[in-house]
C-alpha positions in Angstrom: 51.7 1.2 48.8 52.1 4.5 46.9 49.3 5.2 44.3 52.2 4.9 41.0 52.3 1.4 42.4 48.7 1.1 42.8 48.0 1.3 39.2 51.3 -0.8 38.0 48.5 -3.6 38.5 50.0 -5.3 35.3 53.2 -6.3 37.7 50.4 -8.3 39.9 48.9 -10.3 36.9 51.7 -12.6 36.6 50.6 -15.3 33.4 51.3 -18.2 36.0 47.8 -19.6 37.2 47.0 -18.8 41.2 49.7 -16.5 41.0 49.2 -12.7 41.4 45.1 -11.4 43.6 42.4 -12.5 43.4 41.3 -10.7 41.1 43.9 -11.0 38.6 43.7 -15.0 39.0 39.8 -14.9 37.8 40.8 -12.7 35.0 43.7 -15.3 34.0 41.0 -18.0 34.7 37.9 -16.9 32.9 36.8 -18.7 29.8 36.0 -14.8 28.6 38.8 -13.2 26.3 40.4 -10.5 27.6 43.4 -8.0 27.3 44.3 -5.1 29.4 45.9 -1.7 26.9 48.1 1.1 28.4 47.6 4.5 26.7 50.9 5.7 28.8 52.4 4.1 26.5 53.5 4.1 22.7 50.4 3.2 20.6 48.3 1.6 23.5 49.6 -1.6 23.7 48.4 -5.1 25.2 49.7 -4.9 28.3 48.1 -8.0 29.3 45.8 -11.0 27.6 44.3 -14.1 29.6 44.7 -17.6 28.2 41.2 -17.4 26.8 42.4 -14.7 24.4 45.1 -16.3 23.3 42.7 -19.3 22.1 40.8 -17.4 20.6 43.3 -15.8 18.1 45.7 -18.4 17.7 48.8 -16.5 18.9 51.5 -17.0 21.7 51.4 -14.6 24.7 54.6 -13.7 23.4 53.1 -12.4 20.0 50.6 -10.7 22.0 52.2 -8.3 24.3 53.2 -5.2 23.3 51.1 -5.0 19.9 48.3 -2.8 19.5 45.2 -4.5 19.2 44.6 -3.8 15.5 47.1 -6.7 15.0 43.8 -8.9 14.7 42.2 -6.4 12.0 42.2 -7.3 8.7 41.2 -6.1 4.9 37.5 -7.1 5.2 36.9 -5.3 8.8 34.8 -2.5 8.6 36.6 0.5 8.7 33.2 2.6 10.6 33.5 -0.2 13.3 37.2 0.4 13.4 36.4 4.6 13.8 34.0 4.0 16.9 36.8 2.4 18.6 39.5 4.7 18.0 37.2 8.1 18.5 36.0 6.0 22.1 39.8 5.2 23.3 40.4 8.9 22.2 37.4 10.2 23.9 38.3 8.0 27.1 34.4 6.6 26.7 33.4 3.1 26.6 32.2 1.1 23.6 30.9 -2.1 22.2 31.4 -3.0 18.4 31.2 -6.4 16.3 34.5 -6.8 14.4 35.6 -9.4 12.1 39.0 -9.9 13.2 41.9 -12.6 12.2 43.5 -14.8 13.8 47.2 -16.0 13.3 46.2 -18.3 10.7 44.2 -16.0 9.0 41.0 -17.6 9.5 38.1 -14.9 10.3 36.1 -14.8 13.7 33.4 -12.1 14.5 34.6 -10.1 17.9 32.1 -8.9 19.6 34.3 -6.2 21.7 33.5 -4.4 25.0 36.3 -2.1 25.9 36.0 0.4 28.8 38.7 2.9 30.2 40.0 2.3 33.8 40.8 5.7 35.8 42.4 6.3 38.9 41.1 8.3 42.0 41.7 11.3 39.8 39.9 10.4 37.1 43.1 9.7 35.1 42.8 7.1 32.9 45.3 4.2 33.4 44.3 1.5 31.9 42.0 0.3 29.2 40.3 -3.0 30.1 38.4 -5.3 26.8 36.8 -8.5 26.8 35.8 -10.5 23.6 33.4 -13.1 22.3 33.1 -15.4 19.1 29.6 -14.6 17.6 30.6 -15.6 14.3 27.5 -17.9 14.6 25.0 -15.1 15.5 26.0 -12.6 13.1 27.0 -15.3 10.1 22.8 -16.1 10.7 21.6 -12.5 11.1 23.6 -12.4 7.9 21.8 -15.1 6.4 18.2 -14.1 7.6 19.1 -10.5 6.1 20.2 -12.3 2.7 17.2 -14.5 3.0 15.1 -11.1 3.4 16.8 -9.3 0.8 16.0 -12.7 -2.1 12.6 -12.8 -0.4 12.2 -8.9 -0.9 13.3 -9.4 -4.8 10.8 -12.3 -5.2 8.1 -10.3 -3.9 9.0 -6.7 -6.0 9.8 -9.4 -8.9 6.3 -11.0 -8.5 4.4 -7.7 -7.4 5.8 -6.4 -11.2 4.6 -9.7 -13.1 1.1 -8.8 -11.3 1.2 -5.0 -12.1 1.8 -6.1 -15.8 -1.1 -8.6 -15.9 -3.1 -6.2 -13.9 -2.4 -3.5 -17.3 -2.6 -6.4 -19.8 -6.2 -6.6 -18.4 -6.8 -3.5 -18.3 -6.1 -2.5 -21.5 -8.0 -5.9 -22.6 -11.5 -4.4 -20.8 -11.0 -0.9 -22.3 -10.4 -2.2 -25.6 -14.2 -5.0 -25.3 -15.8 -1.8 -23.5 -14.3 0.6 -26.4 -16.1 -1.7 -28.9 -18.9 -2.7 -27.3 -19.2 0.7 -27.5 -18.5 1.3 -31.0 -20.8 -1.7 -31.7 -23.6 0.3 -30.0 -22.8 3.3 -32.0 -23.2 1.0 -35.0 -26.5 -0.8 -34.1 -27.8 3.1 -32.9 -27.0 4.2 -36.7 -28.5 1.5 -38.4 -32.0 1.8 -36.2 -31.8 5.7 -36.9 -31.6 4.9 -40.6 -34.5 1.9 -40.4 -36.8 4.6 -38.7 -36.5 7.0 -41.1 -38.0 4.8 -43.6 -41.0 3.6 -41.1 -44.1 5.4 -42.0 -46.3 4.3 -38.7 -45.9 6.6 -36.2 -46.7 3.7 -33.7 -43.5 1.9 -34.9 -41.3 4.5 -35.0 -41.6 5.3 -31.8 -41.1 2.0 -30.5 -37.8 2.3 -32.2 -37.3 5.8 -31.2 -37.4 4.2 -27.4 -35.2 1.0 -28.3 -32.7 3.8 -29.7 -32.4 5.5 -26.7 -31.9 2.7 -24.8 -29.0 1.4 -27.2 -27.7 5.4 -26.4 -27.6 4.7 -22.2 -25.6 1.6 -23.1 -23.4 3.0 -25.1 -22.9 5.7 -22.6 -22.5 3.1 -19.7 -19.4 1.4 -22.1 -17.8 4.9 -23.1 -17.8 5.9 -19.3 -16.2 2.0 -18.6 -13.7 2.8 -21.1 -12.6 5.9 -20.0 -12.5 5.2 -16.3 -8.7 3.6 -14.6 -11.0 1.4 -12.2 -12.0 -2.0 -13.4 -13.8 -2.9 -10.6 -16.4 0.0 -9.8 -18.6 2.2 -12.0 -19.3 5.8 -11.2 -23.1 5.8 -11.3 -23.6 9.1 -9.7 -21.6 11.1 -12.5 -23.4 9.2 -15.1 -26.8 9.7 -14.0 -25.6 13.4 -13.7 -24.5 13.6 -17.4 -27.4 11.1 -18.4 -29.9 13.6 -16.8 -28.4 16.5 -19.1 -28.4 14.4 -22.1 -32.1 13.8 -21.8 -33.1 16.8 -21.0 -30.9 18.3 -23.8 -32.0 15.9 -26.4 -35.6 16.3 -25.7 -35.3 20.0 -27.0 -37.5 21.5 -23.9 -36.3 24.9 -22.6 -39.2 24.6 -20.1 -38.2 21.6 -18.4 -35.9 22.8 -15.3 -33.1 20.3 -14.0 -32.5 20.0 -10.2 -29.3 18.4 -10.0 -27.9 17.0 -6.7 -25.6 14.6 -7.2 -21.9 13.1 -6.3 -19.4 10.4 -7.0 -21.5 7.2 -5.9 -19.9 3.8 -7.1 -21.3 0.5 -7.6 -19.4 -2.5 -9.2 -18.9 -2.5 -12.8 -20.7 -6.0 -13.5 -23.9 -4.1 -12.2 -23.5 -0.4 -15.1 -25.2 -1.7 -18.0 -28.5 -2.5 -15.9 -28.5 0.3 -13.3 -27.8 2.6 -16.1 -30.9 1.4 -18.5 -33.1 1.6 -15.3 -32.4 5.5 -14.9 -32.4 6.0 -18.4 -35.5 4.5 -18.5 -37.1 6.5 -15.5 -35.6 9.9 -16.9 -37.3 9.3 -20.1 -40.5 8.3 -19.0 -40.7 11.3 -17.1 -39.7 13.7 -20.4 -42.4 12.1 -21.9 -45.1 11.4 -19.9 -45.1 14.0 -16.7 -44.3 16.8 -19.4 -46.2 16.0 -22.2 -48.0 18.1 -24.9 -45.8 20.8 -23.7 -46.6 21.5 -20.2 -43.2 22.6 -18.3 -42.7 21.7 -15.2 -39.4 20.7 -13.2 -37.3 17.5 -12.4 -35.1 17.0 -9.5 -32.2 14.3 -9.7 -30.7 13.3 -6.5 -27.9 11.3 -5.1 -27.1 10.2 -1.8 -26.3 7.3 0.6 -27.3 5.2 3.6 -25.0 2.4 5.3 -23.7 0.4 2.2 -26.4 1.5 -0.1 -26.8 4.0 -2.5 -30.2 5.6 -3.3 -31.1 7.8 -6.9 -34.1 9.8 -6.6 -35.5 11.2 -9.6 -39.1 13.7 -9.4 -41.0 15.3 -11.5 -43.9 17.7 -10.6 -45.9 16.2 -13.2 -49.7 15.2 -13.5 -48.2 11.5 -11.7 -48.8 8.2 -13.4 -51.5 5.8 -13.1 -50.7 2.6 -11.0 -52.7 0.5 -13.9 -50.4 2.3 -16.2 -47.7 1.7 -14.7 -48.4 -2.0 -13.9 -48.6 -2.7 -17.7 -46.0 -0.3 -19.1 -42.8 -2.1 -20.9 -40.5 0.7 -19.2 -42.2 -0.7 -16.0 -41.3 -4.2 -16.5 -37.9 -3.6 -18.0 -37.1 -1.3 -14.9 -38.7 -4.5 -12.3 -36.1 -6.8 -14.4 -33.0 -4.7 -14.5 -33.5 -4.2 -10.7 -33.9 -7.8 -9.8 -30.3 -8.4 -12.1 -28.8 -5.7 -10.4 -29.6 -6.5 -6.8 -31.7 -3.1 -6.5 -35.3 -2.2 -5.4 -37.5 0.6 -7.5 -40.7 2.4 -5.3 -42.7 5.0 -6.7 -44.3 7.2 -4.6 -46.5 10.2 -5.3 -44.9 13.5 -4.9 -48.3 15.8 -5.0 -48.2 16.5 -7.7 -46.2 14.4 -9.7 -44.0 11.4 -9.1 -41.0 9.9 -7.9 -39.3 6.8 -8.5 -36.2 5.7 -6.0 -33.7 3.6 -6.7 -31.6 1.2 -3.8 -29.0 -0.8 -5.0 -26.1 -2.2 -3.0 -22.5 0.6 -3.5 -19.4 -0.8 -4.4 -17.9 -3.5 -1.6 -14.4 -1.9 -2.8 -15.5 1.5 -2.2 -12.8 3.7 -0.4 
């Protein structure tokens, strides 16, 4: 057989079952749609389509042969899909691409079509050889899980917004208590300031004097709350770092030189107000009593951490305090009873000379 005959293979694939090679009778046979094009002729036409094809659209062998396969396209196939196959016919390469397709009575199917280009010993390409498949129900329920996804992902952004504007309503609602708590504090501070200065006994007035600067730190505490994004953690190394200037500032000692060491050290929010009365009260005590009747001297402030705890250290080089004295001091108990409220431990230690007082409270669980 000359080689034009060879590929006139379409002459051997008679429709009649068991007629025609092997070859051609499986193809007629298989339960698998297929078709056969030839792009030596006029617009690629079907040259040839099994039984299983014509089932599957709905249309005579008759109505098949001869048409190009975009017969079975319609106004709802997608026109990128539709592109691949042309540019792979045109480019003689094979291609696979899901297709909604027709069929004769207009009913939609989804095609999932394999089409690859047959060549002779020359590399010619003779024929071009497609099988189909129905997966209408796998794409109709990727379809549906993608839908499914997209209402789920709409749930969730609608949801995650609901939460985003609660989280603001509550934020707004703790900077407006800590804004007034603070301005309350302000208030309470004026009013004792006013009181004092009609106290004649030294004695009492400085009791007051003290009770005013402890108002101060907790006002402090509230202002720092107010103005800080995070509802959940408190900054208690820049506070100590500002509360150490304050003190030293407001004591009106030149002589007294600050050693400041300190960083960013968070602790949660619930715990500010007691931490920061415990180092207001140390910083004080040690303007008052390691630099008293004017002797200058220095204090050192520092910040660091260990594991999940945080440690303040705060020294003076002062003449150190008594342990009786300190036993029985109010600052002393105060500081033992903020600690305990605050999960935190407060050792002095002598620092020859002088003292130091350390501070180890749990940081922030929420810390990044």
């Amino acid at each position: 057989m000359k080689q034009s005959d060879d590929w006139h293979l379409t002459d051997a694939l008679h429709y009649d079952q068991g007629r025609g090679d092997p070859f051609a009778a499986a193809v007629r046979a298989t339960r698998m749609p297929m078709v056969i094009t030839d792009p030596a002729k006029f617009d690629n036409p079907i040259v040839f389509c099994n039984e299983a094809f014509q089932q599957l659209t709905g249309y005579d062998r008759e109505e098949i042969i001869g048409r190009n396969c975009r017969f079975l396209q319609g106004p709802d196939t997608d026109e990128a899909s539709i592109s691949r196959v042309r540019v792979a016919i045109q480019s003689g390469h094979d291609v696979e691409a899901d297709l909604l397709n027709y069929r004769k009575d207009r009913s939609t199917f989804w095609n999932a079509l394999y089409l690859s280009p047959v060549r002779d010993e020359s590399g010619i390409i003779r024929f071009f050889f497609a099988s189909q498949m129905d997966v209408s129900e796998r794409v109709l329920s990727q379809q549906a899980i993608t839908d499914k996804k997209v209402m789920v992902e709409r749930e969730v952004d609608r949801r995650t917004a609901d939460l985003r504007a609660a989280l603001e309503a509550k934020t707004l609602l703790l900077h407006e208590v800590d804004h007034r708590v603070k301005n309350n504090l302000t208030m309470i501070g004026s009013l004792l300031r006013l009181q004092v200065r009609t106290i004649d006994d030294p004695d009492v007035a400085a009791k007051l004097d003290s009770m005013l600067e402890r108002v101060d730190a907790l006002a402090v505490v509230h202002r720092q709350l107010y103005q800080s994004s995070d509802l959940a953690r408190f900054d208690l190394g820049t506070f100590v770092h500002n509360l150490a200037i304050d003190v030293v500032g407001a004591s009106g000692r030149t002589d007294i030189h600050l050693h400041l060491d300190t960083r960013q050290l968070y602790v949660d929010a619930a715990h500010a107000s007691a931490l920061g009365l415990i180092l207001n009260e140390i910083l004080t005590n040690a303007i008052k009593h390691a630099f008293d009747n004017g002797k200058s001297g220095h204090l050192s402030v520092v910040v660091d951490d260990q594991s999940s705890m945080g440690i303040i250290s705060i020294c003076d080089d002062g003449p150190g305090m008594p342990s009786t004295k300190r036993t029985r001091s109010i600052g002393t108990s105060l500081i033992t009873r903020l600690a305990r409220q605050a999960r935190a431990e407060a050792t002095w230690r002598d620092n020859a000379p002088g003292t130091c007082v350390t501070i180890t409270f749990p940081r922030s669980e929420t810390e990044t």
